[in-house]
C-alpha positions as CSV (number, residue, x, y, z in Angstrom):
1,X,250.2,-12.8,43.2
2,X,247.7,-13.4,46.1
3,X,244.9,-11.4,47.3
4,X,244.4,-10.5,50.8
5,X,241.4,-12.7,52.3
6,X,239.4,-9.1,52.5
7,X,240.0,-8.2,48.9
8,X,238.8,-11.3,47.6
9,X,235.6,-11.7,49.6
10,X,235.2,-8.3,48.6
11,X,235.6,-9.2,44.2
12,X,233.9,-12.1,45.0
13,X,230.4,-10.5,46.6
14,X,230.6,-7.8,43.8
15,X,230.9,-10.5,41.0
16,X,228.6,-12.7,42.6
17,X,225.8,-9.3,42.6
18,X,227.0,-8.4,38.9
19,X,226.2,-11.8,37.9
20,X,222.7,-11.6,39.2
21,X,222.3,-8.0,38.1
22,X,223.7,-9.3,34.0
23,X,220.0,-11.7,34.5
24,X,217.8,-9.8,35.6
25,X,214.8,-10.1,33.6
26,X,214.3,-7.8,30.7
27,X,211.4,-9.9,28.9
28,X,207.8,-10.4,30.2
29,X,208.7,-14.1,29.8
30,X,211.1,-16.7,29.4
31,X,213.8,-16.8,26.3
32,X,214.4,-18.8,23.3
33,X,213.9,-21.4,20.8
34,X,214.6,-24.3,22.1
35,X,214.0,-23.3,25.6
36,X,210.3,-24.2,25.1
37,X,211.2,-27.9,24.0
38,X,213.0,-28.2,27.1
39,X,210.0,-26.7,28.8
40,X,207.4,-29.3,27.2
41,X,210.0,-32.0,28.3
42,X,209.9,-30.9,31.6
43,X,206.6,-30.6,32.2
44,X,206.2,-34.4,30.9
45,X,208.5,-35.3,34.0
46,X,206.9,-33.6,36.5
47,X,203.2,-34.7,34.8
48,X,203.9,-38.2,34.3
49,X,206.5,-38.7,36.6
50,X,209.3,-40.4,34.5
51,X,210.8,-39.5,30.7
52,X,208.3,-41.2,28.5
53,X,210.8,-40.5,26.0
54,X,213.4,-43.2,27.3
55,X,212.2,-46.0,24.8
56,X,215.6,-46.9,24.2
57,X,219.6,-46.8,26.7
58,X,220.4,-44.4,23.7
59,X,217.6,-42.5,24.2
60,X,219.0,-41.3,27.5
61,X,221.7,-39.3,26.0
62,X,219.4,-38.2,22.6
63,X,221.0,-40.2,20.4
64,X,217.3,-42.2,19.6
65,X,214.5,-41.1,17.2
66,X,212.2,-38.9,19.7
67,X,214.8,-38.4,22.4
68,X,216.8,-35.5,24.0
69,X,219.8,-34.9,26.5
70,X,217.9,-35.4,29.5
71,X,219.9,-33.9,32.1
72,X,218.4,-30.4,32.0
73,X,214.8,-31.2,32.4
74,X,215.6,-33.7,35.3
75,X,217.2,-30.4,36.8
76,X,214.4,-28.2,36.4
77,X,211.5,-30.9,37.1
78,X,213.2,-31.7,40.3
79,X,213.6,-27.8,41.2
80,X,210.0,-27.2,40.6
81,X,208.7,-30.1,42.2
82,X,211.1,-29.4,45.9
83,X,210.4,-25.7,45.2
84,X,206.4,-25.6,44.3
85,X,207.9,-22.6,41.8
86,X,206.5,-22.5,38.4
87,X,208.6,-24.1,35.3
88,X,209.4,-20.6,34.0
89,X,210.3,-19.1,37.0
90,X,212.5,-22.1,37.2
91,X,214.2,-21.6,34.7
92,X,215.3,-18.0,35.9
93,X,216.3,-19.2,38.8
94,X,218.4,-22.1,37.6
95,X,220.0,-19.4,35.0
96,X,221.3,-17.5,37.9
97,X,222.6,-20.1,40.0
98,X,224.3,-21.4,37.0
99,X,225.7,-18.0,36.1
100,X,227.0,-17.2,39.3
101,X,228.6,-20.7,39.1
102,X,230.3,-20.3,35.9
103,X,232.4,-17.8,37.2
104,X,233.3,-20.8,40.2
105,X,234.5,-23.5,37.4
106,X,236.5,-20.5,35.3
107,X,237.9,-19.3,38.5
108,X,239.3,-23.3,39.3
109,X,239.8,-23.8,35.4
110,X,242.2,-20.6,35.9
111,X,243.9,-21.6,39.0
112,X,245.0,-25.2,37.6
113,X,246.4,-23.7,34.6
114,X,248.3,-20.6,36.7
115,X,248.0,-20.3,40.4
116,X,247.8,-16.2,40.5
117,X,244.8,-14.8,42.1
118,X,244.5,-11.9,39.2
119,X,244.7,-14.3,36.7
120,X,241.8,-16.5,37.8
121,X,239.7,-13.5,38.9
122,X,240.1,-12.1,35.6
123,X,239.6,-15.1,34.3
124,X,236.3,-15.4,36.2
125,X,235.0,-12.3,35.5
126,X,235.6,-11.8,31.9
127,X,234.2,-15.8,31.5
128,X,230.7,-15.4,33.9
129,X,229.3,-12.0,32.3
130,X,230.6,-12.4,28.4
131,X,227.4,-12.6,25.6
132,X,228.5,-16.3,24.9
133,X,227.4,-17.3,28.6
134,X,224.9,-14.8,28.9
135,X,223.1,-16.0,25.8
136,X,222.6,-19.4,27.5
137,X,222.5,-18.4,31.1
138,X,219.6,-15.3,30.8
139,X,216.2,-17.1,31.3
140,X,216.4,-19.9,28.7
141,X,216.2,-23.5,29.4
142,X,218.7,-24.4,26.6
143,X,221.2,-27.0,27.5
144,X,224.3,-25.4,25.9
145,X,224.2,-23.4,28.6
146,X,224.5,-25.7,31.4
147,X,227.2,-27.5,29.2
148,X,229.6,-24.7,28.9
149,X,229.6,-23.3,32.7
150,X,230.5,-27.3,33.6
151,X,233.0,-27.5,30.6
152,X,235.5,-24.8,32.3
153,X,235.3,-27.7,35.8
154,X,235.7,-30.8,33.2
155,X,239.1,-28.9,32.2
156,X,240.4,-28.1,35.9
157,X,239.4,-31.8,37.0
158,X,241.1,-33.2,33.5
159,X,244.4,-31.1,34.3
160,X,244.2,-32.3,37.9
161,X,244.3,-36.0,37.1
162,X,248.6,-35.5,37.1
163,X,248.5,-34.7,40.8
164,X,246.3,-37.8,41.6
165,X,245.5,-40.1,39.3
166,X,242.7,-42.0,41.1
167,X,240.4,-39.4,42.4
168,X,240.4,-37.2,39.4
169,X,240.3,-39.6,36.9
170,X,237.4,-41.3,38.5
171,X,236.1,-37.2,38.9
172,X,236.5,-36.8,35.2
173,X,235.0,-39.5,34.0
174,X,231.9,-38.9,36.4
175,X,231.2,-35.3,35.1
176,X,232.2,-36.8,31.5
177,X,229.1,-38.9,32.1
178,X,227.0,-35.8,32.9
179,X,228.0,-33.8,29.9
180,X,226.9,-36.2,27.5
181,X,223.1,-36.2,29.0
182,X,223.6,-32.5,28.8
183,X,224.7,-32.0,25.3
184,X,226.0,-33.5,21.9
185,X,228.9,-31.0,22.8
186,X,230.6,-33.8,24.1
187,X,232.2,-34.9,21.2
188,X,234.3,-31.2,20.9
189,X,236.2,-32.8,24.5
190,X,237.6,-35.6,22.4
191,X,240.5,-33.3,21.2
192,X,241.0,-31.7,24.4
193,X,241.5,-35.2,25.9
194,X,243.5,-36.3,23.2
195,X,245.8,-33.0,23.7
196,X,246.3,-34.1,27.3
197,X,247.5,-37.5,26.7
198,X,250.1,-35.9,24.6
199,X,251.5,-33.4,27.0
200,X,251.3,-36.1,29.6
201,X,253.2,-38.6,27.2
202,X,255.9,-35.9,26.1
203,X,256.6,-35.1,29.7
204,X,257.0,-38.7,30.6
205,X,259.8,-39.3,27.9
206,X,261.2,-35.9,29.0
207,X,262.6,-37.9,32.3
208,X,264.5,-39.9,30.2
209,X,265.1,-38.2,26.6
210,X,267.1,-35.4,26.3
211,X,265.2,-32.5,24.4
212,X,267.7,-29.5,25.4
213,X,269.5,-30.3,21.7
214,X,265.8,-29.1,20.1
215,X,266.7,-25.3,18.5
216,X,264.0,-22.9,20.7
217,X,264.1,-21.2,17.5
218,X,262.5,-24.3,15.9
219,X,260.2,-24.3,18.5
220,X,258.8,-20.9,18.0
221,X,258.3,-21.6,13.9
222,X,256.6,-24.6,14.8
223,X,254.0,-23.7,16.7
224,X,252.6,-21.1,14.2
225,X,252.8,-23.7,11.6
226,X,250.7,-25.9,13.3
227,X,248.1,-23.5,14.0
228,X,248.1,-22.4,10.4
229,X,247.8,-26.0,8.9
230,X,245.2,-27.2,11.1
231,X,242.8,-24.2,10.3
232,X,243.5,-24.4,6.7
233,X,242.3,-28.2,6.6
234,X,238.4,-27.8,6.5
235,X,239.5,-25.6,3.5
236,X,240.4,-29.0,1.5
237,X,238.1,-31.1,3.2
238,X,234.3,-31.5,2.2
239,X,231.6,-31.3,4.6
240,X,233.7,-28.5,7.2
241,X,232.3,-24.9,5.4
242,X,229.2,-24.5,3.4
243,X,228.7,-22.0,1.2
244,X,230.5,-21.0,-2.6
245,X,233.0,-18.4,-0.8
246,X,234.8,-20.1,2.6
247,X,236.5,-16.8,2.9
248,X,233.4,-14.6,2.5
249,X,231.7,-17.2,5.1
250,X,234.5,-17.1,7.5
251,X,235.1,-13.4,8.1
252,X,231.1,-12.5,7.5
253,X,229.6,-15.0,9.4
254,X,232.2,-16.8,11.7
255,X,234.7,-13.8,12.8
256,X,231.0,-11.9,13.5
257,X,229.8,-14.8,15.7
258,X,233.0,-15.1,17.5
259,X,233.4,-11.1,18.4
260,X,230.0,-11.1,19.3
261,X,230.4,-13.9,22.0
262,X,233.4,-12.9,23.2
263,X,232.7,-9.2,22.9
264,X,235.7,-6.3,23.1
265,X,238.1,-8.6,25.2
266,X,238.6,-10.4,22.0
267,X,241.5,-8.0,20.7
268,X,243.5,-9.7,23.9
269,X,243.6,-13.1,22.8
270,X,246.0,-12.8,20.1
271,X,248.3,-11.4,22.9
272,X,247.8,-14.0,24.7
273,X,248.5,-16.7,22.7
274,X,251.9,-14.8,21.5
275,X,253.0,-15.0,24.9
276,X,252.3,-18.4,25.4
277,X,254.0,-19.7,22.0
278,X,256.7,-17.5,22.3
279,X,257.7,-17.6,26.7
280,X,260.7,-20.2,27.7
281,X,260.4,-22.8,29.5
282,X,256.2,-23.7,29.3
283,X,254.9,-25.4,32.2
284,X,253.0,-29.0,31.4
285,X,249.3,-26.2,32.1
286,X,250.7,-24.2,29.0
287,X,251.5,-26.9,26.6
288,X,248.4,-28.4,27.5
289,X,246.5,-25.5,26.7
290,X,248.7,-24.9,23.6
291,X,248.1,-28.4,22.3
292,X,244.5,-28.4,23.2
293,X,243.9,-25.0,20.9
294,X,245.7,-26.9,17.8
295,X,243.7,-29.8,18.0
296,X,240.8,-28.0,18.1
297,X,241.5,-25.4,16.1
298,X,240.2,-27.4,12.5
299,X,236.6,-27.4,14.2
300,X,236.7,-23.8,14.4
301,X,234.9,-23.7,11.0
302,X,231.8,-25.5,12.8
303,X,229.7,-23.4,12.3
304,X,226.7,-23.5,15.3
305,X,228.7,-25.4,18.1
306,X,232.3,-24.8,17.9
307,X,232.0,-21.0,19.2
308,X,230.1,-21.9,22.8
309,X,233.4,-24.9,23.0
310,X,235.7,-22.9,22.2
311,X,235.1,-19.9,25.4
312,X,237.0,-21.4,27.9
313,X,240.2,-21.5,25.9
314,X,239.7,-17.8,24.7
315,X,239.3,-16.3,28.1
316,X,241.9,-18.0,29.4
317,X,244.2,-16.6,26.9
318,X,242.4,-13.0,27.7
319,X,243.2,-14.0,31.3
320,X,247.0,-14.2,30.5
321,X,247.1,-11.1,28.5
322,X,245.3,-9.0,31.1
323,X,247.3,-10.5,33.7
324,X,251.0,-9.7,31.8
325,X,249.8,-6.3,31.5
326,X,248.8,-5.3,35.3
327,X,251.9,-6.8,36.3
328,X,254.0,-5.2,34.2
329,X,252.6,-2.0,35.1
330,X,252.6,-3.0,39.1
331,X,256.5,-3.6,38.4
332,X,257.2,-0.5,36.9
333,X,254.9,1.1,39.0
334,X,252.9,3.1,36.0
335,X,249.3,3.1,35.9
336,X,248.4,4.0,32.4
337,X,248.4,0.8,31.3
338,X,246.4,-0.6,34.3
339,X,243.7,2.0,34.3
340,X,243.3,1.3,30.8
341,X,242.6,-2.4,31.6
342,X,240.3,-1.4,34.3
343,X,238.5,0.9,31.5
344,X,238.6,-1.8,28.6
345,X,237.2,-4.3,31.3
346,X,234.0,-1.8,32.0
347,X,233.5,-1.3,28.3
348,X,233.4,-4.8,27.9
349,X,230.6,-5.5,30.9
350,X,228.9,-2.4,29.2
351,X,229.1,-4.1,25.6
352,X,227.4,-7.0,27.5
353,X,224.6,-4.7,29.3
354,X,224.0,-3.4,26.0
355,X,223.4,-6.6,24.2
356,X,221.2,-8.1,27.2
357,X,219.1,-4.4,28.1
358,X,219.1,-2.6,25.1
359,X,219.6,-4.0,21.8
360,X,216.7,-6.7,21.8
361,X,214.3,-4.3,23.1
362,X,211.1,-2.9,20.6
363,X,212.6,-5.5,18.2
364,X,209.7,-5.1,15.2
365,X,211.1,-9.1,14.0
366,X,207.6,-10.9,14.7
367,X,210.0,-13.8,15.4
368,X,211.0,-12.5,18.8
369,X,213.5,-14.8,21.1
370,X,211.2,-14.0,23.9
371,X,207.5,-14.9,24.4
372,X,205.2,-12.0,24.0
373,X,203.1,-11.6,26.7
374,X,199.9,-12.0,24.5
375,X,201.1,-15.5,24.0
376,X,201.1,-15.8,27.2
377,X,197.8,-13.9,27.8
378,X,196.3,-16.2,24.9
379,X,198.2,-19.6,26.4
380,X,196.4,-19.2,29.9
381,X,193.0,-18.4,27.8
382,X,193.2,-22.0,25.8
383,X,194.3,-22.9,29.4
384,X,191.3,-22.1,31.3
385,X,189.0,-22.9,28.6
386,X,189.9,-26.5,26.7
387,X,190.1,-29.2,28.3
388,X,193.4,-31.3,28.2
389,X,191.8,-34.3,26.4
390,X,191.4,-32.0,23.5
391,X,194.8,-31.9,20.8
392,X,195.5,-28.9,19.3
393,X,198.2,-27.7,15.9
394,X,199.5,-24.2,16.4
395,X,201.1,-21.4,14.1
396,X,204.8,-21.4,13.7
397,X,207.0,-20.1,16.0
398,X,204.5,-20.4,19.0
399,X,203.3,-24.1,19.3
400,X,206.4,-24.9,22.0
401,X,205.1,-21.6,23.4
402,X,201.4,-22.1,23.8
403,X,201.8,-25.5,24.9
404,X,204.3,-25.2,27.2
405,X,201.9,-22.5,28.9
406,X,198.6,-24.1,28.6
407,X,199.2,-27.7,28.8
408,X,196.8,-28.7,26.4
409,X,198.6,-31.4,24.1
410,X,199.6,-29.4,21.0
411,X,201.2,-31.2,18.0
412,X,204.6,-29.3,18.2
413,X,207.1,-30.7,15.7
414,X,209.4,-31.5,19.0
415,X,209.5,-34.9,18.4
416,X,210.2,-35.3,21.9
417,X,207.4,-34.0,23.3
418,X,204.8,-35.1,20.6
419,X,206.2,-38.8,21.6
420,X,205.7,-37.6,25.6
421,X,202.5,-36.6,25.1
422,X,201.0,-39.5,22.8
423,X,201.3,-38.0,19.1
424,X,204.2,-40.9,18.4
425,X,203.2,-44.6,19.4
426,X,206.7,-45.9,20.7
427,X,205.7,-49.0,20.1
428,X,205.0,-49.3,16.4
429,X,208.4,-47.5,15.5
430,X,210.7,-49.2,13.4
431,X,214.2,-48.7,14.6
432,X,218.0,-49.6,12.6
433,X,221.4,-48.0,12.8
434,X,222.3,-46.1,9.8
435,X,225.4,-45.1,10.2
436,X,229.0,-46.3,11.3
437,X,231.0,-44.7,14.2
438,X,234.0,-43.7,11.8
439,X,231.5,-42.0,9.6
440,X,231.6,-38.3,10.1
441,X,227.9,-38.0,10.2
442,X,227.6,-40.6,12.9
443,X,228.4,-37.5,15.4
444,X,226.7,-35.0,13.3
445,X,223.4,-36.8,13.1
446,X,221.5,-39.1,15.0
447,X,222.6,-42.6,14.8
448,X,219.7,-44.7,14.5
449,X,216.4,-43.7,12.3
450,X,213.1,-44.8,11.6
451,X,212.4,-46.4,8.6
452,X,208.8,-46.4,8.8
453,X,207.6,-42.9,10.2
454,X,207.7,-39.1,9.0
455,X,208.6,-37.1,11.5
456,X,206.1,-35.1,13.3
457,X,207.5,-32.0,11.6
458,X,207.0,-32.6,8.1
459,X,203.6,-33.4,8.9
460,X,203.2,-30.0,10.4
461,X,205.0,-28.2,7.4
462,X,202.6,-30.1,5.3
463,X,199.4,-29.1,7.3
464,X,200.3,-25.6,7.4
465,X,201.0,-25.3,3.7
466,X,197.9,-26.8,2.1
467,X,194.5,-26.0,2.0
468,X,192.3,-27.8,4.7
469,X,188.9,-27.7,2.4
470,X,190.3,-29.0,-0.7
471,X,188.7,-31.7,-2.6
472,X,191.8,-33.8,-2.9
473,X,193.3,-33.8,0.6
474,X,197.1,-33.8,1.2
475,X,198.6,-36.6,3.2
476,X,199.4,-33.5,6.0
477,X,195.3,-32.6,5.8
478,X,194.9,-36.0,6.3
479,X,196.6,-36.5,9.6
480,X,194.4,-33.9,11.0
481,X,191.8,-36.6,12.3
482,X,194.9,-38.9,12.6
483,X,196.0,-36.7,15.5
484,X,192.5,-36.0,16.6
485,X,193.3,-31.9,16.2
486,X,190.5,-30.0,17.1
487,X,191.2,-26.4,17.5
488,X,194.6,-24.6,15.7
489,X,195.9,-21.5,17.2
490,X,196.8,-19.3,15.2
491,X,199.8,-16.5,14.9
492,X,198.5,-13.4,13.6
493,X,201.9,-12.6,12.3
494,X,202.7,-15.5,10.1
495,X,200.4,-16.4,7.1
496,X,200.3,-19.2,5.1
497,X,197.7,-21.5,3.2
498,X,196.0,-23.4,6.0
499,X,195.5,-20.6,7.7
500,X,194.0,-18.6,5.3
501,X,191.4,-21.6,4.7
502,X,190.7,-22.2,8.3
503,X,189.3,-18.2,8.2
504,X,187.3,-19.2,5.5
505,X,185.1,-22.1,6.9
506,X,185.9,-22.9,10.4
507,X,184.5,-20.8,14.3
508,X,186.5,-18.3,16.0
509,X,186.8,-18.9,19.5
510,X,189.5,-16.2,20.9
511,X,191.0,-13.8,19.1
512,X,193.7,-11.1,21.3
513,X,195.4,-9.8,18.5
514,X,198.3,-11.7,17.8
515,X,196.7,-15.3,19.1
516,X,193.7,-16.6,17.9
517,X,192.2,-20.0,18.4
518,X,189.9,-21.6,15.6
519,X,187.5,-24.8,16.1
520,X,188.7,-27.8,14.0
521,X,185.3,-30.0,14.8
């Protein structure tokens, strides 16, 4: 079905301003954990001018002790730096942009599996404002999010490479490229490209082998199976599911997860993928996506990343249930079933609207996503009145914060940044592989270590959990002067030995409530 050129510039505006209006900022400041890593990294670019993290071709794509996907800050450094905009502000921008775009590379993901204008707008729509892009695409600097609105465009250009080989391939491989100095993602598209080489092999033989003698009834029995077997294998293989119960893990944690990302559209996919196992006569799109879903299904049990990877396949099975069901009705010419569409469509934007307006608001968990805006207040304070060629330790929870706000060098526990900003000596690492590519843990884990070096981290757990005027100082107590630390900042709402000790002997500069900033020296 096609749209008349008024009715889609018409969706497309009001998606476009539902997008933006899904962002707009509900938090006094940016959002996120690791946000504020990518924050610190960014402001190394546009302070020093290149990634002083790039000690190694590995490092690049964050496969190196001290290194990170650097695609992201690039993005942002070069934004702020063409822009004069702050970093944070930045960053709200760029999860905008990158919002309204994700509905572009569902909408093309859509139309090269099914050329139907209500199928790729619903497609679009249900993609661009569910929590799972939200979560990534509402004021946070985390790379997952970039990765996933460009995964959806990885898939149209992968499908695409059947109508021209040469351009697309060359296409695919380029934005392949991309990805991986996005995200460790990357290694979930190994299936999908594996799934493609099938379907592309199978329809090659079909020229010349006969399959019309294959029972459809087979067929249809098949297909199950195969989903059923592959998601029962990390059930007998070690290392998929953590945990005494799997079952008690699964339907707890994972089926929560999943719902929550994909929000009340969810009950559509299992229709969906009926209709797709079960219709006659599958175009090479549909056996793709088919085939793509059972080879990934086994990494459904995984349990941080698989859920962002696995969006675009779910809403495009959401797509082709919503779409059956409006043109059934259109057919029939009964609107029950339509209006109800429309109505679960606006409960499901209103489930999202919820989730980004309402239900992290007043949150009493000191641990808040968001920076509170006495951070911020306290940030500018050590901002205004230390000077940068001071080092600093902070609470946890807030060092990324404070730092990335008052750009006094803070040990962070980011290795990344603490190599950036002069905390790791490149130079006197001591570098080996550890681990083989057919190991599992290869793509789990970095592939290279240090063998002579804790990790910035554990020297901050350690700091923070002994006392600093003890007779006998701990090895973390001892890497105070090591780091030349003179003040710690302090989070009022997290206690713990070295704090307590600090209050005991050392001067209180600033003090706002929930930051306070003692002298070291």
């Amino acid at each position: 079905m096609k749209f008349s050129k008024r009715t889609a510039y018409t969706l497309v505006v009001l998606l476009i301003l539902l997008n933006i209006t899904l962002r707009y900022p509900t938090t006094p400041h940016e959002i996120g954990w690791d946000s504020f890593a990518i924050h610190l990294m960014t402001n190394s670019i546009s302070e020093f001018k290149y990634a002083k993290w790039w000690i190694h071709p590995a490092s690049i794509g964050g496969f190196y002790p001290y290194s990170y996907a650097s695609a992201v800050p690039f993005i942002l450094s070069g934004m702020s730096q063409c822009t004069g905009i702050s970093i944070e502000w930045v960053i709200w921008l760029f999860c905008v942009l990158i919002g309204i775009f994700s509905a572009s590379t569902a909408y093309l993901m859509a139309g090269a599996i099914k050329d139907d204008d209500i199928f790729k707008y619903l497609v679009a729509l249900a993609y661009s404002t569910s929590m799972g892009i939200l979560y990534f695409t509402t004021w946070t600097a985390a790379t997952r999010g970039l990765f996933i609105v460009l995964l959806p465009l990885f898939i149209y250009l992968l499908i695409k490479c059947r109508t021209s080989i040469a351009k697309y391939s060359t296409l695919t491989l380029i934005l392949l490229g991309v990805l991986i100095a996005i995200h460790h993602l990357f290694y979930f598209i190994a299936p999908v490209v594996i799934s493609y080489i099938i379907v592309t092999i199978f329809y090659k033989l079909k020229v010349h082998v006969s399959f019309a003698k294959i029972p459809k009834k087979f067929v249809y029995f098949a297909l199950p199976l195969c989903f059923l077997g592959m998601f029962a294998i990390p059930f007998f293989t070690p290392g998929f599911i953590k945990g005494e119960s799997k079952f008690e893990w699964l339907l707890e944690t994972q089926l929560l997860d999943y719902a929550r990302m994909i929000g009340l559209l969810g009950i559509f996919i299992v229709g969906g993928l009926g209709y797709l196992m079960f219709k006659h006569d599958k175009s090479f799109e549909e056996w793709f996506l088919l085939i793509a879903l059972i080879c990934l299904t086994p990494l459904l049990h995984v349990e941080i990343y698989a859920k962002w990877f696995f969006l675009p396949f779910t809403f495009l099975l959401i797509g082709v249930a919503l779409t059956n069901i409006f043109k059934t009705t259109i057919k029939k010419k009964k609107g029950i079933a339509s209006t109800m569409v429309v109505i679960i469509l606006l409960l499901s934007v209103s489930f999202t609207g919820y989730y980004q307006y309402l239900h992290c608001l007043d949150d009493p968990n000191p641990y808040k996503r968001h920076m509170e805006e006495r951070t911020y207040v306290g940030a500018l304070w050590i901002k205004d009145n230390i000077n940068d060629d001071k080092n600093m330790i902070a609470g946890r929870f807030i060092s990324c914060r404070v730092f990335s706000t008052s750009e006094v060098p803070t040990l962070t526990g980011s290795g990344t940044a603490d190599l950036a900003y002069g905390f790791v000596d490149p130079q006197k690492l001591e570098v080996k592989p550890v681990r083989s590519p057919f190991s599992v843990q290869f793509y789990f884990s970095n592939p290279y270590k240090t063998i002579n070096h804790s990790l910035t981290s554990s020297r901050i757990n350690n700091i923070l959990n002994n006392d600093i005027n003890a007779v006998s100082k701990s090895w973390g107590i001892r890497s105070i002067p090591r780091f030349n630390l003179s003040y710690y900042v302090e989070n009022t709402d997290i206690s713990n030995t070295f704090t307590r000790s600090v209050q005991q002997t050392k001067d209180n500069v600033y003090d706002n409530g929930k930051i306070r900033v003692w002298r070291l020296d």
